[in-house]
N, C-alpha and C positions, 0 to 999 in steps of 0.2 A: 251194553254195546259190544260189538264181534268188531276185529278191526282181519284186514287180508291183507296178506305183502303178495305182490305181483313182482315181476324179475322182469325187465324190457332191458333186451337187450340192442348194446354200441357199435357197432364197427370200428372205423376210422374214425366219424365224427360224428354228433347226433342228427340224426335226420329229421326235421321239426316236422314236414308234413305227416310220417308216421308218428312220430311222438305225439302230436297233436290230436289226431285221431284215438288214439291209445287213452288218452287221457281224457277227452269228449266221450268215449263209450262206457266209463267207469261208472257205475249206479249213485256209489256213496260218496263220502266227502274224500280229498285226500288229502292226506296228513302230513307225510312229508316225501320228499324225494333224495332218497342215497342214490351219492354212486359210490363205485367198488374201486378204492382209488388202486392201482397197483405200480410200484417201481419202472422205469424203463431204463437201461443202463446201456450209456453210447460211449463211445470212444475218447471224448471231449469230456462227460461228465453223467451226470443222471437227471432224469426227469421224470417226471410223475402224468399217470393218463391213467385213464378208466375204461372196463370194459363190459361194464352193464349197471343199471340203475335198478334199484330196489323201489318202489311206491309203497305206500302202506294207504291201506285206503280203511275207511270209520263205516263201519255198514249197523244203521241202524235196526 
């Protein structure tokens, strides 16, 4: 088994109509989905967001 990581990339928030698509044109099976969590630091305190998701897909 050959497994591919693919990168799709977030904006602001995820957009399901291309994620959807994204994920309908993939051949193989997919394994899992990261996202890329990164810190965001505000004036009040911190918070956490992501700026793109990782796929791994199982190609047999």
């Amino acid at each position: 088994m050959k497994y591919k990581v693919h990168k799709f990339p977030v904006e602001r928030s995820v957009d399901s109509i291309t994620l959807e698509r994204f994920l309908n044109g993939i051949e193989g099976h997919i394994i899992s989905i990261i996202p890329n969590i990164i810190p965001k630091f505000h004036m009040m305190g911190a918070t956490a967001g992501f700026n793109y998701l990782l796929i791994i897909e199982r190609i047999e």
